[in-house]
KEMI-701763 format. One record per residue (C-alpha): y, z, x. Coordinates in nm, 2 decimals. Each point is the difference from the previous one (the first is absolute). Layout:
     py     pz     px
      Y      Z      X
...
This chain:
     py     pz     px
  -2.36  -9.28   4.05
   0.31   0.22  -0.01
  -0.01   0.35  -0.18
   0.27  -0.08  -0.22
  -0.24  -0.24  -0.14
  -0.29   0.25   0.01
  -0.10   0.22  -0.38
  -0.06   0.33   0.03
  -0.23   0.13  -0.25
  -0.08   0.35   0.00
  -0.29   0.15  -0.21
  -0.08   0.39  -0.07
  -0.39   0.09  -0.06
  -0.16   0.32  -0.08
  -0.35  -0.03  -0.08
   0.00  -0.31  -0.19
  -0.30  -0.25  -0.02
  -0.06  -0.23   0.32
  -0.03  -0.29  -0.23
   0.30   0.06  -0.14
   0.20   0.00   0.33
  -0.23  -0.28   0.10
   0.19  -0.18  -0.30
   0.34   0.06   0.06
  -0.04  -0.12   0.37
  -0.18  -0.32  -0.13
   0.33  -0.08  -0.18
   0.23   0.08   0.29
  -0.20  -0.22   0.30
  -0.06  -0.32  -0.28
   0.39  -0.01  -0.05
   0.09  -0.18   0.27
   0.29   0.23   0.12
   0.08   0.13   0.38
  -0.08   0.38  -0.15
  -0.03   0.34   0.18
  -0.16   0.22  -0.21
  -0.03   0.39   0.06
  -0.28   0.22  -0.17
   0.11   0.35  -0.03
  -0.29   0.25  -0.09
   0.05   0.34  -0.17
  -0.35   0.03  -0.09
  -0.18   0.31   0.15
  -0.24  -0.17   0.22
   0.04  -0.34   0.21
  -0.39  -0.03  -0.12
   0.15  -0.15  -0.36
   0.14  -0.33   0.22
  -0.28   0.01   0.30
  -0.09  -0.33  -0.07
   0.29  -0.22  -0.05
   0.01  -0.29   0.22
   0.37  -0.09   0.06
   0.19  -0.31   0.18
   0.25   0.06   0.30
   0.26   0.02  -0.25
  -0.13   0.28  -0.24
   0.06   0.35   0.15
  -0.18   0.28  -0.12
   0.18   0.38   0.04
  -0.19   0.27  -0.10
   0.21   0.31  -0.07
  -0.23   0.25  -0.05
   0.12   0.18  -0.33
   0.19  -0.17  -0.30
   0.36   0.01   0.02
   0.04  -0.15  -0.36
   0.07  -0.38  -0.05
   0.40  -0.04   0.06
  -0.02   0.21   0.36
  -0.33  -0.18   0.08
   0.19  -0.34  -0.07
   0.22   0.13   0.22
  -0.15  -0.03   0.31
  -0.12  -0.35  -0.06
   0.42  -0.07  -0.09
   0.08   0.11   0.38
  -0.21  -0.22   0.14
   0.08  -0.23  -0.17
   0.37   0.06   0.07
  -0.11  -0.04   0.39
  -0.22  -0.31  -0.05
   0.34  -0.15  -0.13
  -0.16  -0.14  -0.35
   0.25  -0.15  -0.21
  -0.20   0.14  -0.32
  -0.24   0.29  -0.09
  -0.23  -0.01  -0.26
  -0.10   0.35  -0.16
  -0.34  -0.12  -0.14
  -0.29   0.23  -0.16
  -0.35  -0.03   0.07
  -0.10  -0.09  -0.40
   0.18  -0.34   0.01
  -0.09  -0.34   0.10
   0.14  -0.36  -0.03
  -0.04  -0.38   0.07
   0.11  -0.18   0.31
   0.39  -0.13  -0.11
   0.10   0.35  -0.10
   0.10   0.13   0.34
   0.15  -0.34   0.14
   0.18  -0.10  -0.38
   0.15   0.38   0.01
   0.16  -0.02   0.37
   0.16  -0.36  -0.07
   0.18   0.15  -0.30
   0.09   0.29   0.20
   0.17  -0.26   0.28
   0.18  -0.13  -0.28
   0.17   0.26  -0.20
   0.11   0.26   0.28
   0.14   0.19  -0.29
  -0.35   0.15  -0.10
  -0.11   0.29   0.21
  -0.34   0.09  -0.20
  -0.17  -0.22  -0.17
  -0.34   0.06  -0.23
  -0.25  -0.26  -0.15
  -0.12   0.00  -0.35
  -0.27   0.23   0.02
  -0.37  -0.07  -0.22
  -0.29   0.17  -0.03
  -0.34  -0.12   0.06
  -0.06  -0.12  -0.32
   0.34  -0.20   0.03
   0.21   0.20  -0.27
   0.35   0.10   0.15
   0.09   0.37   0.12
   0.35   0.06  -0.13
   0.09   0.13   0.37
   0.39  -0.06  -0.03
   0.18   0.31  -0.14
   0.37   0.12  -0.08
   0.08   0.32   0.20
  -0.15   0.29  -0.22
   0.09   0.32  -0.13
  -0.17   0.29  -0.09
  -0.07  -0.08  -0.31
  -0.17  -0.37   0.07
  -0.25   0.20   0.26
  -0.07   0.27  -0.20
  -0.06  -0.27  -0.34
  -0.21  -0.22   0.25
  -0.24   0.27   0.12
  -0.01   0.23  -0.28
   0.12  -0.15  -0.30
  -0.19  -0.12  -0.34
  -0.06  -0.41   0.00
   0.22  -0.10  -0.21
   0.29   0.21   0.17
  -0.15  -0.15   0.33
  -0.02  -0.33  -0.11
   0.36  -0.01  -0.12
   0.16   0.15   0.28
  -0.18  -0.20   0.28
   0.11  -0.36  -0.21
   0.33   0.09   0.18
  -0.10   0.21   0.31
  -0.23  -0.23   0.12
   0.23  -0.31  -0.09
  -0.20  -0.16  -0.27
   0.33  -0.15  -0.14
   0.05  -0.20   0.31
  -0.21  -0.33   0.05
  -0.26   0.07   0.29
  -0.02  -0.31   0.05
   0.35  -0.05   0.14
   0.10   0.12   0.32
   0.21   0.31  -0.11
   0.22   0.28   0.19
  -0.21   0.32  -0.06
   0.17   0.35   0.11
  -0.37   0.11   0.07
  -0.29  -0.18   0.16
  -0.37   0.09   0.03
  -0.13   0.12   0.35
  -0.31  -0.18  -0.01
   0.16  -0.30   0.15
   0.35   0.06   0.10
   0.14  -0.32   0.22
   0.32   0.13   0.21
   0.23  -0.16   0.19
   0.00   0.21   0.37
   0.38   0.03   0.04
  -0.03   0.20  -0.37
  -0.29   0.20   0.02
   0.19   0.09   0.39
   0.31   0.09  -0.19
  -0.11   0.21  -0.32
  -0.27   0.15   0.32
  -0.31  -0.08  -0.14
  -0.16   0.26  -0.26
   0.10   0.38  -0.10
  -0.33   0.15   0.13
   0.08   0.32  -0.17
  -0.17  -0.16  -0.29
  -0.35   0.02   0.06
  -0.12  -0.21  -0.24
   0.11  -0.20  -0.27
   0.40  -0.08  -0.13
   0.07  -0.08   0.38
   0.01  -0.37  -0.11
   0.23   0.10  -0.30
   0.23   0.17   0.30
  -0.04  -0.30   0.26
   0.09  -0.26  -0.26
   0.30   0.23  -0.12
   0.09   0.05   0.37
  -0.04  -0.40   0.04
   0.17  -0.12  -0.28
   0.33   0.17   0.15
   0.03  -0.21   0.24
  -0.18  -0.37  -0.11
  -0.22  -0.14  -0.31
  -0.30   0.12  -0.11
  -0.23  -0.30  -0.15
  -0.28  -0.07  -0.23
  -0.15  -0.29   0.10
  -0.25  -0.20  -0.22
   0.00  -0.31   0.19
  -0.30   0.16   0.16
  -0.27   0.23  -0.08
  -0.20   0.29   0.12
  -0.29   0.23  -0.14
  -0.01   0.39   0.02
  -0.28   0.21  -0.12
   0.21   0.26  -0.07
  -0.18   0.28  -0.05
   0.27   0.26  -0.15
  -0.14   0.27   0.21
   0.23   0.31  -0.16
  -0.16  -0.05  -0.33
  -0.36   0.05   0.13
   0.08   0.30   0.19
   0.22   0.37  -0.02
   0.03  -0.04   0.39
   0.17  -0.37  -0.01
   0.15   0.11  -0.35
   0.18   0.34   0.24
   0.15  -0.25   0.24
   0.13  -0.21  -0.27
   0.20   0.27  -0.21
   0.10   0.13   0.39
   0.15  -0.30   0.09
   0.13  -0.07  -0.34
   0.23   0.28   0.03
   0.13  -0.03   0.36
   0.07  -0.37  -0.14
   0.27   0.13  -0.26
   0.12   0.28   0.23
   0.03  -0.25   0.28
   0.20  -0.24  -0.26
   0.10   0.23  -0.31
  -0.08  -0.07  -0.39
């Protein structure tokens, strides 16, 4: 098989539960894909991971100390750029999916070369949607989301998070989810890959930004995937420190 026809996947752990990565890899190897797929670890200790029992074609790099998300992505991107993959898929360790997702996904990406990043309609467990597809935000929207009384929230986020469009219908969206973000190589080469001075979280509000530049950003409902989702910034003051952080290096990076 030549690389060009090879899937690079590339998945960032710290600390989470070994069923959970057990899952995700479960939904990779049934697809029936030629896949490479790179486990980067920022968790503390290689102990978390000690007994995962990986394929030829899963690589497992250990860095030692967390590096965020975006940077740790990183790393898995430049091999990927080596290997020759003509697409990347940016995929969390809370999300699995059926066999047809993976194989249904790259045929559409073969033909419409026009689409550079392309995102699935996204459910949770239970099967209700996450509205994942969001217009670019300002200050106001973030601050209204995070902080705001319901009914404030819940009128502003109709039209943040798209509600007006049909999620059923495969849609241009200026900003995609990171959970499961399906590029096309030749983009994800030219916008070069995330800005890792966003430790963690609105890097996939900058990468789509950065993508949609240069090719389209899709929703995609013609397939579908599940994500736990845990909203970790809203559990903890830690999480909730690197949100604000990166929340202003996103609008002095790009302005109001």
């Amino acid at each position: 098989m030549e690389n060009g026809n090879i899937l690079a996947i590339s998945i960032v752990l710290f600390c989470n539960p070994i069923e959970q990565i057990q899952k995700v890899i479960e939904s990779i190897r049934a697809s029936d894909v030629p896949y490479c797929l790179y486990l980067i670890d920022n968790s503390p200790s290689k102990d978390f991971f000690a007994y995962l029992v990986l394929k030829h074609e899963e690589k497992y790099t250990f860095l030692n100390k967390n590096v965020g998300f975006g940077a740790a992505h990183n790393v898995a991107i430049a091999e990927s750029v080596k290997l020759g993959a003509k697409y990347h898929l940016v995929l969390n360790p809370d999300v699995y999916f059926d066999e047809k997702v993976l194989k249904t996904i790259i045929q559409y990406m073969d033909d419409h070369t026009d689409v550079g990043l392309l995102t699935p309609k996204v459910l949770y467990p239970d099967g209700s949607i996450q509205y994942l597809c969001k217009r670019l935000p300002s200050p106001y929207d973030l601050f209204i989301r995070r902080f705001g009384p319901k009914t404030l929230k819940e009128k502003n986020n109709y039209l943040f998070e798209m509600r007006d469009r049909n999620y059923d219908e495969i849609m241009e969206v200026p900003s995609l989810s990171g959970c499961f973000m399906f590029f096309r190589n030749t983009v994800l080469q030219k916008i070069q890959g995330f800005d890792d001075r966003f430790f963690m979280y609105m890097e996939d509000v900058d990468i789509s930004r950065r993508s949609g530049v240069v090719a389209k950003n899709l929703h995609f409902p013609k397939v579908t995937i599940y994500h736990e989702h845990g909203k970790g910034s809203y559990k903890s003051l830690k999480l909730l420190w690197y949100h604000i952080s990166s929340v202003f290096k996103y609008f002095f990076k790009w302005g109001i």
